[in-house]
N, C-alpha and C positions, 0 to 999 in steps of 0.2 A: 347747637351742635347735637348730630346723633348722639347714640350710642357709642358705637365705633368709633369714632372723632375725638369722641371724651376719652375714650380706653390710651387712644392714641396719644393725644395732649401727655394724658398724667404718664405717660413712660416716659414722653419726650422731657416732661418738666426732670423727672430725676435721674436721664441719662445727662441733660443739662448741668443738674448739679451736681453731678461728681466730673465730669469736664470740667469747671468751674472748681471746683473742690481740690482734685488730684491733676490735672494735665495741664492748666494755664497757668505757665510763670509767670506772669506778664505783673508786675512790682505794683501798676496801678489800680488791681483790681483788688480790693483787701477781704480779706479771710472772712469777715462778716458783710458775706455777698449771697443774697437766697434768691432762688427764681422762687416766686409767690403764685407763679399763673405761667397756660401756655393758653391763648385760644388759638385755634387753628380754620381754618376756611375748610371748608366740605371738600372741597377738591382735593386740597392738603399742600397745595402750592404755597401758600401766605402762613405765617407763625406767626404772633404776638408774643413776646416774653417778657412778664413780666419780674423785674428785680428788685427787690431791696436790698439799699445799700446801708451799712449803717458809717456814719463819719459827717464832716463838712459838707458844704455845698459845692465845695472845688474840687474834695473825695469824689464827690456824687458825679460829678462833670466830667474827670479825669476815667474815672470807671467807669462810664456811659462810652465815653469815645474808645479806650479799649477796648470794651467787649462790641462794636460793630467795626473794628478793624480785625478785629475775631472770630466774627458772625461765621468766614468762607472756611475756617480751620473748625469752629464747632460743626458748623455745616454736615463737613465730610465726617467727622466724628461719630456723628449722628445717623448718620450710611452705614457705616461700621460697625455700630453697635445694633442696628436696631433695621427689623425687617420691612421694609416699605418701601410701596410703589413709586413715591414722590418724595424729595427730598424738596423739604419747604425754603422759601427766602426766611432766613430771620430779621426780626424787628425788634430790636431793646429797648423797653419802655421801663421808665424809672417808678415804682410802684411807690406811691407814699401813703398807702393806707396805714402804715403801722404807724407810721411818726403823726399824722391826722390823729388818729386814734389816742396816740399819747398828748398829745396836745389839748383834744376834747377833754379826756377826764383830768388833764390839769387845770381846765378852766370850769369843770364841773366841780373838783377842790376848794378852788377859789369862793364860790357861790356857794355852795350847799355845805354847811357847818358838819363834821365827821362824825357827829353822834346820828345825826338826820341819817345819816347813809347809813349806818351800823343797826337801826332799828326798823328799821323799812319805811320810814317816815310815816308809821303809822301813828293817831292820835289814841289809843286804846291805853 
């Protein structure tokens, strides 16, 4: 992505999340819901969004399916708020980098005894 693509992306991520935030009642999408990522195609036609959800995997599933029964109300939202020549398709992709993340350093816990990690597992 350009310059301008990127400028773009990061407005759209946090006009996203206050839609998400403050404007959608929608019961299945719960309070700890963050867009993590927009990428968007050069032309500006196509969005990627990406979400973290935090909850279940039937949470995750339930809030997956409401927000692209969503996608045509963010859509125009996203028109409204914000100046641009193309008003993109969105795409909700479930972002699990964070829960990856937490998972890795719980098995890095597991392995690596807590003084090792506290001292730099230096031998000095």
């Amino acid at each position: 992505m350009d310059g301008r693509t990127v400028r773009i992306a990061n407005e759209m991520k946090k006009v996203i999340s206050d839609i998400l935030m403050y404007d959608l009642k929608d019961p299945r999408i719960p309070q700890m819901t963050s867009v993590t990522k927009v990428d968007l195609t050069k032309d500006l036609k196509h969005a990627k969004v990406y979400v973290s959800i935090y909850g279940s995997e039937a949470d995750k599933a339930s809030c997956m399916l409401a927000l692209k029964k969503s996608a045509g109300y963010i859509r125009r939202e996203i028109g409204r708020r914000m100046i641009i020549r193309a008003l993109p398709e969105l795409d909700f992709k479930l972002d699990e980098s964070i829960e990856y993340g937490a998972y890795m350093s719980e098995l890095i816990d597991k392995v690596v005894p807590k003084e090792e990690r506290d001292d730099g597992g230096s031998d000095e």
